[in-house]
Structure formats: structure tokens, C-alpha cells
N, C-alpha and C positions, 0 to 999 in steps of 0.2 A: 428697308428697315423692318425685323419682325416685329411681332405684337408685343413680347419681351421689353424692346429696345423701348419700342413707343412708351411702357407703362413706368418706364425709368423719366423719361423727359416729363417732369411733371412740375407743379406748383405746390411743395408740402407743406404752406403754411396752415396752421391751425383750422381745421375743420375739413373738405370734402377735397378731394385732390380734382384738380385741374391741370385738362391737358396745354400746354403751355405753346405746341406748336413746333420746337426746338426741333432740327433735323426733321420736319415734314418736308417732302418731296413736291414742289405744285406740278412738273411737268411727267412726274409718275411716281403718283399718289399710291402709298402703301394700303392695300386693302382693310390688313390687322391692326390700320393705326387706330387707337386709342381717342376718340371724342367726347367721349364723357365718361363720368364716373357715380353710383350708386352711394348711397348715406354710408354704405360699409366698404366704403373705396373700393369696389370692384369696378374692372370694366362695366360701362352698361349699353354704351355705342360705339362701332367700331365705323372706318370710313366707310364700307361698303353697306353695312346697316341701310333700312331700307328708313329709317326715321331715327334720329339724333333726341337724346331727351335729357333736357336742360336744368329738370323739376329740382335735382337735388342742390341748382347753384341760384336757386329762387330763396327770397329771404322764409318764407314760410318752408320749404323745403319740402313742397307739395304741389298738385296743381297739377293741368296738363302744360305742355311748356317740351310737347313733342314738335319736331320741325320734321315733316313728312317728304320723304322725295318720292317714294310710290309705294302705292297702297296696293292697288290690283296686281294680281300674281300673272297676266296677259304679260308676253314676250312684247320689246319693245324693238322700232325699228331701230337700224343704223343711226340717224338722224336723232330719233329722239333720245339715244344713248349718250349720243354726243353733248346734249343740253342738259340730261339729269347731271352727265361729269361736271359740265362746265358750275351747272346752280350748287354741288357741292361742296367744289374748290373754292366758289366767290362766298357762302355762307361760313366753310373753312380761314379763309383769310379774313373775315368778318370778327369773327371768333377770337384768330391768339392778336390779331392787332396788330402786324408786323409793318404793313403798307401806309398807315394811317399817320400825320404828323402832330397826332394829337395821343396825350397819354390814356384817357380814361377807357378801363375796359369794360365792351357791351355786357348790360347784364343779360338774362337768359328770358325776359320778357322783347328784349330790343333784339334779340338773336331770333326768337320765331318770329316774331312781325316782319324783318328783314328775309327771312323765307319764306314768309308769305306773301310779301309783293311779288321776290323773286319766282313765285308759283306762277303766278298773273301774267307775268312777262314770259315764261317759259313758254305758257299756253297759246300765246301771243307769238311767239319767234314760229314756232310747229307752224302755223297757218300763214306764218309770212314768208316760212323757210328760210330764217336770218340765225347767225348762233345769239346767242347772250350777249357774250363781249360784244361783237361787230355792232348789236344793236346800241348796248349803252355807251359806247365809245365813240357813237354817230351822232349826232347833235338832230339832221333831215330824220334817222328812223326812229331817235328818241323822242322828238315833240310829241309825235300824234300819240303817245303811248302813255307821256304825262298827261295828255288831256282827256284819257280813259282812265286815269287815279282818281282816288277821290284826297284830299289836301293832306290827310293824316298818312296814306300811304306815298304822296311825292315828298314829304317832310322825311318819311322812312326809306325812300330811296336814296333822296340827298345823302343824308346823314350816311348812308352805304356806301356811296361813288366816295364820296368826301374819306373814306378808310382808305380807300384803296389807293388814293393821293401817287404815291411813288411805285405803283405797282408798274410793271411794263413785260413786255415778251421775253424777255429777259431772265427776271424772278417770279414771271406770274405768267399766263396766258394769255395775255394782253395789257397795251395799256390804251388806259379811258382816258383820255385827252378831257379831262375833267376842267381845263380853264375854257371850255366850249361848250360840254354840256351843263356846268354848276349854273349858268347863268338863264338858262332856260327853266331853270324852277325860281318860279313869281310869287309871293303870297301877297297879302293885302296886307296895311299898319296893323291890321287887329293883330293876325297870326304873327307880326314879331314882335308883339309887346313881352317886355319882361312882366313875371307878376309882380303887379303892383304892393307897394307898403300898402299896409291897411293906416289909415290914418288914425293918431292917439286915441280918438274921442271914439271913435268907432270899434277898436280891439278891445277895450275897456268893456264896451257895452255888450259885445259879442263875448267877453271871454264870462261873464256876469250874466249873460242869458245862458251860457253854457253851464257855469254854478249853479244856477236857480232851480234847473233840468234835475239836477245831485240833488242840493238842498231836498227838493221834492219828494227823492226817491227816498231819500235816510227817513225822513218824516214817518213812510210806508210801508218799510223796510220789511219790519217780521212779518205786518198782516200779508204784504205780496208773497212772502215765502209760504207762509202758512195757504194760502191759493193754490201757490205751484204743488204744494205737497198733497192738497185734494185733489187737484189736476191728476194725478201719480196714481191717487187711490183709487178717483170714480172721477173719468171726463166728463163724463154724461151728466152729472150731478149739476155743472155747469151750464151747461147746455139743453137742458130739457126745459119745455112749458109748463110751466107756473103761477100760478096766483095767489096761492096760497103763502104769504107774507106782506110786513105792512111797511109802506111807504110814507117819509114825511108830507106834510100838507104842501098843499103846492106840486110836487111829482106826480107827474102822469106813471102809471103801475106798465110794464112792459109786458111782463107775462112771462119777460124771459130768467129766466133760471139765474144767467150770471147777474143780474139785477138783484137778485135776491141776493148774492154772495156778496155784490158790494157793498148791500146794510149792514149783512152780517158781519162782515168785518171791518168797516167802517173807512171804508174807501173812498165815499160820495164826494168829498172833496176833489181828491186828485182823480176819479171820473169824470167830474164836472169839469174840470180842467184841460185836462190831457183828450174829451171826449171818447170816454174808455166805455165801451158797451157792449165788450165780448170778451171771450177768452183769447181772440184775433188783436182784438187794441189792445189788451194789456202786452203781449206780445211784441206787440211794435211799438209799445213805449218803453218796455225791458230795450229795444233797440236804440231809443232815443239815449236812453244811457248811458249805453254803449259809447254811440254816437259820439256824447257831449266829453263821455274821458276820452276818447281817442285823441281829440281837438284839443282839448285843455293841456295831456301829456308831448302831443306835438307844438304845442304854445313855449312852453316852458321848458323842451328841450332842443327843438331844431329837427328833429326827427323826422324823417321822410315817411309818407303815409306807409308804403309796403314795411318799412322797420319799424313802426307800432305796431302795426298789424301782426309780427313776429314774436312779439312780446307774449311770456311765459306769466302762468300765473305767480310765479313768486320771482318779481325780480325786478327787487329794488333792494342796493346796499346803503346801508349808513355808518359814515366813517364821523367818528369824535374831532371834533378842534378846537382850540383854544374859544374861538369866536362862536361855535355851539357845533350841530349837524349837519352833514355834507353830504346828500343823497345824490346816487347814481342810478339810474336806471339802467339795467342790463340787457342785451338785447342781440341782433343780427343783424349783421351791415355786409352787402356784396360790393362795396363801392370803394376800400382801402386797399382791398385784395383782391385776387381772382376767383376767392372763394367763399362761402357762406360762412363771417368770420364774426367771434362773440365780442362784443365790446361794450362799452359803455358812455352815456349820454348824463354829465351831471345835472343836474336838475334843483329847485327849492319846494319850500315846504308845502306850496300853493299846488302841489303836481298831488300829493297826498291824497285829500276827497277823491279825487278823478281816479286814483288808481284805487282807492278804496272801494268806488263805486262798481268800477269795473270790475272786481276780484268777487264782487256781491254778487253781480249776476253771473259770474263766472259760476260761482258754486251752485246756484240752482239751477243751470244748466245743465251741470255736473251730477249734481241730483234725481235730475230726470232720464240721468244715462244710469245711473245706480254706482257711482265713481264715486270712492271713500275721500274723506276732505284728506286722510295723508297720502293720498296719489296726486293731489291737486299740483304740487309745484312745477310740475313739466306739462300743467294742463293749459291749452294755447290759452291767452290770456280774454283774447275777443273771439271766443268759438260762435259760431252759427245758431244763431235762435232757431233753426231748421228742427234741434232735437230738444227744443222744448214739444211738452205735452199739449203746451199752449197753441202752439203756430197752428195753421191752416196745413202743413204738412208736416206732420213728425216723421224725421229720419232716421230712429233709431231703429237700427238694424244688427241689431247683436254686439256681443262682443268686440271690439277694434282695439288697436294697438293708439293709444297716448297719441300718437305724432299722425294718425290717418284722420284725422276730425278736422272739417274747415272751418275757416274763419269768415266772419260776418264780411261784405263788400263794405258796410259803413262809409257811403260815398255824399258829400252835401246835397246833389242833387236829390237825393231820395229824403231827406232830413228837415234841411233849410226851410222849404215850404212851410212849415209845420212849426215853425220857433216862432221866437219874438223878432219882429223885425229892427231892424236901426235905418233909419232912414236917412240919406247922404244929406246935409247941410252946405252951403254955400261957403265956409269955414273951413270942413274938410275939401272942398273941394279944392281949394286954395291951398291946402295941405300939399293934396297931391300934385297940384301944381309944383309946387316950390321941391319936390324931392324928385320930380322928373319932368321936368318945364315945356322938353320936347318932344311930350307924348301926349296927343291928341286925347285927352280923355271924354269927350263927346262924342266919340267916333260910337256909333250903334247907338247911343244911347244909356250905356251900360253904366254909365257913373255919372249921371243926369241928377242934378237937383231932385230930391223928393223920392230919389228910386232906391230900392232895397239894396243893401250892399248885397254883389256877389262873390261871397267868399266864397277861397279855396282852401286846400290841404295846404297846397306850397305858398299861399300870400302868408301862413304864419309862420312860416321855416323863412322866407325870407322879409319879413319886416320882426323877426327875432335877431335877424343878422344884422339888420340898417340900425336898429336900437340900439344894440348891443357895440357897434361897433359907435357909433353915436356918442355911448356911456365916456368914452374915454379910456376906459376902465378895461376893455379887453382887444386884446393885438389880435393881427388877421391871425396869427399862427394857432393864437389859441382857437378863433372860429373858424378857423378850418376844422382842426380837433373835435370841434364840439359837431360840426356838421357833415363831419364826415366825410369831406371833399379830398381829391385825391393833388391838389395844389392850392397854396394859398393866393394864386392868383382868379383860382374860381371861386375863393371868400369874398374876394376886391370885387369882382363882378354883382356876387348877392349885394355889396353892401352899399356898391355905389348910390349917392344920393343921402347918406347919413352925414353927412356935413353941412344940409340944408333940413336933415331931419328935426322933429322938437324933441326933445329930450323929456324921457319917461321916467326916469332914474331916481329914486330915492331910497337908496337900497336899508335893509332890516341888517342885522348881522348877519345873519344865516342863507343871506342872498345867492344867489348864482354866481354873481360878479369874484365873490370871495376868492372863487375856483380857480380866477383868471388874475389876479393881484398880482403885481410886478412881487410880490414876496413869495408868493407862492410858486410864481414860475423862474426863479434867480438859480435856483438849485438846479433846473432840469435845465436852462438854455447854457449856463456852466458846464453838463454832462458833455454837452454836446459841443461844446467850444473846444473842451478838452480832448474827446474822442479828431473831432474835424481840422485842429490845428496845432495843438503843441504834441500830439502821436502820431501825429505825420510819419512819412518818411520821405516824400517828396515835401520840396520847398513850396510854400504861400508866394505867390505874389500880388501885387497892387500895393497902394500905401499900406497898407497892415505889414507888408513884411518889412519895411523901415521900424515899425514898433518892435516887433519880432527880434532883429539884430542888436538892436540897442536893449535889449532884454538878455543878449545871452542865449535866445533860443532859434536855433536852429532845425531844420529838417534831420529828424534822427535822434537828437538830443533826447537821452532820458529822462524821464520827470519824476520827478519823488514822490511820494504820498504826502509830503509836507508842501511842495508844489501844488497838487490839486488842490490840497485843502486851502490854501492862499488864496487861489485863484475863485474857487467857490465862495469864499470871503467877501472878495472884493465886488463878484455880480452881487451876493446880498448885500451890499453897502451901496450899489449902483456905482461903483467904479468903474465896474466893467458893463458890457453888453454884448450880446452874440443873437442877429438874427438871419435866421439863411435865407440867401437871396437865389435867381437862378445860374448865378456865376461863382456863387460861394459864399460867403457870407458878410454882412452891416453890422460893425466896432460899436456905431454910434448910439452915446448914451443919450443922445438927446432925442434919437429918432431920423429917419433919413429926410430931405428936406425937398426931394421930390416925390415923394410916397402918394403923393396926389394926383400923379403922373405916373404910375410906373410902367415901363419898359427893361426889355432884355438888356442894354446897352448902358442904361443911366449909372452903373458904378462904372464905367472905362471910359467915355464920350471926353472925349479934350483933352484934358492931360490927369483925366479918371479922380476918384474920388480917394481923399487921403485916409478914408475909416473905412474901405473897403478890403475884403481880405479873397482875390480870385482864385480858382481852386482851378487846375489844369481839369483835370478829367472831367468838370462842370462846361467847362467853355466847350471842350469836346461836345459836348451832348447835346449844347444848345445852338453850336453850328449845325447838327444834324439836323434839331426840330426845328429849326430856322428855313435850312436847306427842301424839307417837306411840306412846313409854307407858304413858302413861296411859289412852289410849285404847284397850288392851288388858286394862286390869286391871280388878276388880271393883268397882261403886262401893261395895260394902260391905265391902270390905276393908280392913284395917288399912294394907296394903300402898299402896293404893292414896291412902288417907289420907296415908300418908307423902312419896309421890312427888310429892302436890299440895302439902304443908308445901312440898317441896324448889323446884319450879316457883313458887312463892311470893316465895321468897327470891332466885328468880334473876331475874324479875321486880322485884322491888326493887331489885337492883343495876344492872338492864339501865337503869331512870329516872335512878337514882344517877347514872352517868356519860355519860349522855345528855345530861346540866341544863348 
């Protein structure tokens, strides 16, 4: 395959093209083929490339996010030739996802880390003189090699072996007899905890010390800018020995300069507070701001930390409706697509302060680069206090192009310390009892009576989900939507445990929920009824195509434009109903009635469900991910038994509607 062919097989949805894999060779791999691509879809790695670089399919679309296979220009032996091929093809098939029985694809943080173990290992085969494969497809010479990881990189292996599922000598180099080694990676309960809901009383108080952080800064707002702009003129002025100014009674006198600027612009509050006593702490309380919007915009939208972090500074839409304003926030998500793709996260009014805050110290940032407020819109929203004049290292360094300026890490550990604490109650603890019963939460100590909560980024992306799903008021379909999940069965997963949640819900009109209201979404699950079932051209089966016939509609049958509009009539009356399932799509206007349970099989099982409508090329797809598996689980598992009951049953329907 030349270089040509490679740059045709590609992924051209919206934004940075991705190689997709398509006619890649694994048993003689095209040198020219095409592995990544530059912000201006140019080739930027080719397979022979001596390092593969991922930056442009990163949500910030920056960063190192190089996956190195040799750096030194030294001749390599036979041997160690044979193991840089081997670490390229298995980071390769990592990559388009072809092996794997699982849809989501790696982003380009999970693609280097997986070459980076596979570094580890490499170095490791050289001195054992074993290749790659042999090694990870041996169960005897892959122990001792996990108990040389450290827990984050045997989690990164796993999750690697686990791709390659259906891989064999066959379509790949090997296969990893993976129902032998999956089992020799052990974590402890803590490492398979899901992240916990944050319990009502507790998000409340956390989202409310996150406001107070804002409230604060608006208070301070011009006298901070009016600093930063002295900051600009004279650093020194800040920072020089002095005593020559007067201090209220009670204040010991410092001597230090910025002591003086806090009288002078009347600061001594929020220094006494924030303990701000240099041009260093104000610095790192512009950060705390940062900080507190990032958490607030991730509260109120579902937002994964690396896609706030992406966020532009002008990018929030507001659409009109009857019930008032309907703000989106605009942003980058690698997790719908294969590629770095622009979307959006609706959002309520309460996201406002935080983005407001945040756009505030955006601009003095911006300031301190010499960046006019009408270039601001493409300027990253959370840039790096690094090129304040303020910080302990200023980074400005001339000139840059908009898109080369980093983003602050804004991680809680650096943060957290430093807030109001909320301290766990015996109340909450019983919370999180009752929304996951069988999870040890004493284990370490971590959620102990009396002990500080440890929030994360993801405990509010995912108890945004358990609430919301909680509400009543929003379908998995729409939180997948809103959270950007590549199946609404990994919505079910966030949200499990919202049927023992407490309900948070009293919604304003202008709420989030609005977005999600069975009126709102009647129109688009109609599109899609339409497009999936009456412009067919293959026939429906299961009970829905009993409805189908006695309708007059057949496979083929033209539809009118007096037809749609009926039909979109009737989902807004709630006559109708269309949700897609993994075999096709759920009639039922009242809801399915084991949604509480789902499985691949529950619309066929017995003599199948009469509101189900099964879609031939759906069943195709899920014997396949069915068929991949299985072939990862244990044959003596219970689990494993079940998953063949299920491939059983979809096998029987697949003859069923074949006859």
C-alpha cells in the first residue's frame, strides 16, 4: 500500500483527520503508511517514523503526546529489530481498534502511556531474549514482569491485552491467549471502585465554597487588574524593601513592597483571607479561580477535565425559548469520534459567574502577553498563570501563535488543601451507603466520619449523571449526549445507583432539564424513527413489524411528507415512541420494563418483546461484539456462561428473520 493509498483511508469527520487503519498490512506493514496527522491534515507520522505523535488528537491539541520507538541514531541488532516491529504493530493495532470487542477508541494520552509500558517490556524481552508477543501471551513470563509495574502501568497493560481480544497469528502476529493472562492482573477493592456520588449535602457545600472563591474575586476584580497592570509597568515596585507607608493599628509593617500595594489598593481583606503576601500568592489565588470555574463548569455540564480544559475563551452560545435561555457551552471532545471534534455541552445559568470568572483572568493573562481583548476569542480559556508577570517564573517569550500557549494543570490535589473543608457526617455516609451498598467505603479510611471529602474532577461528571438520571426528567440517550459517551450503555454504568439516589431537583425554568424534556426530544427521536424504520428498505422484524403491516407499511414503501409530519405529531402527543436499543429499537411509550436490567438479549428472550422493532444489520453487529466477548472471559465463569446463554438467543433470532 503506498503513502497515497494510506492518506485516502482515513476518518474525515470534522476536525483533524485520523488514520483509521483500513487496509493496514500487520504481517508486512507499509513503511509510507500514514499514523498520524498535523492541525493542517498533513501527514505528520509515518509507520517507519522513528516516534508517532498523537498532539494534534489531544483535546487541547497540544502537549507532548510523542510515542517514541528510537531515539539514538546507533545501528540496532537483528534481535532488537525484531521487537521495535513487534512494539509498533501492537501500539498500531492499539491505535485503529480492530482486535478489541469493545467500541471506544484510545485517546492519544492512553495511546502513549500504552508505549510506554510497551518501552518497559521491550527492555525487558532484550535481556530475557524473549519477543513481545511470546512474552505477553505466556502467562509463566508474564507474572514476574507485572510485579516490575507499578498498578497504573498493569491497569495500562490490561486495558492493552484486553484490545487485542480477537487478535491471532492469523490477522496479527500472535495471539495472547488473554483468558490466562487477564487473570493475573489483581488490584485491591480501592483500585476497582467506581467514583463515588458525592453525597447531596456535600456537592452543595463544595459547589458553594467553589462560588465563594468567585464571589471573592468579583469583589477585587479591577483593584487585582489594576496590580497586574503595575506588575506590566514596574515588577520591582512590588517587590522592593520598604517602609515608607502606613499600616492599620494592629498590623505588624513588613517592610515588603507588595504590603504596601495591598493598602494601597485595598486589598487587606482578601490578603487576610486568601493569606496573599507576595506577587507569588496573588498568583496562585488568580489560580484558585481558575480552579473553582473549571469545577463549577464541569458540575453543571458533565464535562470531562481534559474538555474544559479545551475551552476557548469565548464559547458559550445562548439560544431563546419560550421558557427563557438555553446556554451551551462550546468545546472539544475526542471521545464521539476519532478525532479532535467541536461540540457542545448544554448547561444553566449557575455556569455563568464561573465562566465569567474565568474569561477575567483570562484577559489579564492576556494582558501580560500584550494580547488585544479582540484576539481574545480563540484565546485557551484556562491558559497558564506561567505568563503572568505575577508568578515566580514568567514565560513570556515573544511572540506565539493563539493555539501554542498552555493551559494551567488545575488538578484538586494542588487546590483542595487550601479551600473550605466539608467534613463527612454519618448522614452522608449512609447516603453513600444506600447508592452503592457493596462498596466498602471504610476501606483506607477515605470516607471515615469526620474526614475531608476527596473530591475529584470525575465524582462530578459522574454524580451529575446519577442526579440527573435520578430527576426522571432525563433518558440515558440524552446523558449519554450531554456526556459524551460513545454508547448509552456506559450512561447506565455512570448512573447506576440513581434509583436509591436523593433527589436534588427543583428545577427554575431555565434549568438544564428543560434541554432534556420529553417535548423537546419528540421531534428529534421521530427523525430518527423515520430515517431507522418507515425508509427502510429492508424489512423490521420482532413485534413492531406486526404494527408495521397493519399500518400499510412495508420495507420500501414510500412515505410522504404528509406521513412524517403525522408521525412527528403523534411522538409530540406521546403516541408514538422510538428509543434505540443494541438490536434496534423500544415502541414503548411507557418505557421498557426491564431498563433496570439491561442486556443485549432482553427485547428477543422467550417469545421477545411485542414493542420491539429488531434491525437485521444490529443483530449482525452484536453477534460479532458478543463473539469478542466472550472470548475474553473465563470458561468457568458464571459470567461467561451468561454471555453464551445471550449469543444463544441472538443466534436464534438472527435464523428467525433470515427464513
Amino acid at each position: 500500500m503506498t503513502a497515497v493509498k494510506a492518506t485516502e483511508q482515513i476518518n474525515t469527520h470534522t476536525g483533524v483527520r485520523y488514520a483509521t487503519g483500513i487496509g493496514f498490512d500487520f504481517h508486512s506493514p507499509d513503511p509510507k503508511f500514514v499514523m498520524t496527522y498535523d492541525l493542517n491534515n498533513q501527514p505528520l507520522s509515518y509507520f517507519e517514523s522513528d516516534w508517532w505523535d498523537y498532539a494534534a488528537y489531544s483535546p487541547n491539541a497540544s502537549g507532548n503526546y510523542k510515542c517514541w520507538f528510537k531515539k539514538d541514531t546507533a545501528s540496532l541488532d537483528e534481535f532488537s529489530q525484531t521487537l521495535l516491529l513487534e512494539h509498533k504493530l501492537i501500539v498500531a493495532a492499539f491505535q485503529f481498534n480492530i482486535f478489541s470487542p469493545f467500541q471506544e477508541t484510545p485517546s492519544a494520552s492512553q495511546i502513549k502511556n500504552a508505549s510506554r509500558v510497551l518501552h518497559k517490556i521491550r527492555k525487558i524481552c532484550i535481556d530475557t531474549k524473549n519477543k513481545i508477543s511470546s512474552t505477553l501471551s505466556n502467562p509463566l513470563k508474564l507474572k514476574p514482569i507485572i510485579k516490575q509495574l507499578t498498578t497504573h502501568d498493569q491497569k495500562t497493560l490490561k486495558s492493552l491485552l484486553m484490545t487485542l481480544a480477537s487478535a491471532n497469528s492469523s490477522n496479527f502476529i500472535a495471539h495472547f491467549n488473554i483468558g490466562e493472562t487477564l487473570p493475573l492482573f489483581k488490584f485491591s477493592k480501592k483500585e476497582n471502585f467506581q467514583h463515588p456520588v458525592i453525597p447531596s449535602r456535600i456537592l452543595f457545600e463544595k459547589l458553594l465554597s467553589y462560588q465563594e472563591v468567585l464571589d471573592d474575586y468579583f469583589k477585587f476584580e479591577k483593584e487585582i487588574a489594576q496590580v497586574n497592570s503595575l506588575s506590566l509597568l514596574c515588577h520591582s515596585y512590588l517587590t522592593e524593601q520598604t517602609y515608607d507607608y502606613d499600616v492599620p493599628s494592629g498590623v505588624k509593617k513588613s517592610g515588603r513592597g507588595f504590603q504596601k500595594i495591598i493598602f494601597e489598593f485595598g486589598l487587606f481583606d482578601l490578603a487576610k483571607k486568601y493569606n496573599i503576601i507576595s506577587p507569588i500568592n496573588l498568583s496562585n489565588f488568580l489560580g484558585k479561580v481558575q480552579y473553582c470555574s473549571m469545577m463549577l463548569i464541569v458540575a453543571y455540564t458533565g464535562m470531562r477535565r481534559s474538555e474544559a480544559l479545551s475551552l476557548k475563551y469565548d464559547c458559550m452560545s445562548i439560544k431563546k425559548r419560550k421558557y427563557g435561555r438555553i446556554r451551551h457551552i462550546i468545546g472539544i471532545t475526542t471521545k464521539l469520534t476519532k478525532t479532535r471534534f467541536e461540540t457542545s455541552w448544554v448547561t444553566c445559568s449557575q455556569v455563568v459567574p464561573a465562566l465569567k470568572a474565568a474569561q477575567s483572568v483570562c484577559k489579564l493573562i492576556a494582558n501580560s502577553l500584550y494580547i488585544s481583548d479582540e484576539n481574545l476569542n480563540s484565546f485557551p480559556l484556562f491558559i497558564s498563570r506561567a505568563y503572568l508577570t505575577l508568578s515566580v517564573v514568567n514565560s513570556r517569550t515573544g511572540k506565539r501563535d493563539i493555539g501554542d500557549y498552555k493551559v494551567g494543570a488545575l488538578q484538586p490535589r494542588k487546590f483542595e488543601e487550601s479551600m473550605r473543608q466539608v467534613l463527612i457526617t454519618q448522614e452522608d455516609l449512609e447516603e453513600l451507603t444506600e447508592v452503592a451498598p457493596f462498596q466498602d467505603w471504610n476501606l483506607d479510611g477515605l470516607y471515615s466520619i469526620g474526614e475531608n471529602w476527596p473530591i475529584t474532577v470525575h465524582q462530578l461528571r459522574r454524580s451529575l449523571a446519577v442526579y440527573a438520571a435520578k430527576s426522571g426528567l432525563v433518558r440515558h440517550s440524552s446523558l449519554r449526549r450531554q456526556l459524551k459517551h460513545l454508547s448509552v450503555e456506559m450512561s447506565l454504568y455512570y448512573a447506576r445507583g440513581s434509583s436509591r439516589v436523593r433527589s436534588i431537583f427543583n428545577p427554575s425554568p431555565d434549568h438544564i432539564i428543560h434541554e432534556f424534556s420529553k417535548e423537546k426530544l419528540a421531534e428529534l427521536d421521530s427523525i430518527l424513527y423515520i430515517r431507522d424504520v418507515l425508509m427502510r428498505y429492508e424489512d423490521v422484524h420482532g413485534g413492531h413489524a406486526e404494527v408495521l403491516k397493519t399500518q400499510g407499511l412495508y420495507a420500501g414503501t414510500a412515505i410522504t411528507l404528509s406521513d412524517k409530519k403525522k408521525t412527528m405529531d403523534d411522538f409530540k402527543k406521546g403516541k408514538k415512541a422510538w428509543r434505540p436499543t443494541f438490536l434496534g429499537g423500544c415502541t414503548s411509550i411507557d418505557g421498557c420494563k426491564t431498563v433496570a436490567h439491561p442486556t443485549l438479549t432482553k427485547c428477543i428472550v422467550g417469545s421477545g418483546c411485542n414493542e420491539a422493532a429488531i434491525l437485521p444489520e444490529k443483530v449482525d453487529t452484536a453477534i460479532s461484539m458478543q463473539n469478542k466477548l466472550i472470548s475474553v472471559l473465563d470458561v468457568t465463569s458464571i459470567e461467561y456462561r451468561s454471555e453464551v446463554a445471550q449469543l444463544e438467543d441472538l443466534m436464534r433470532i438472527k435464523e428467525e428473520i433470515s427464513e
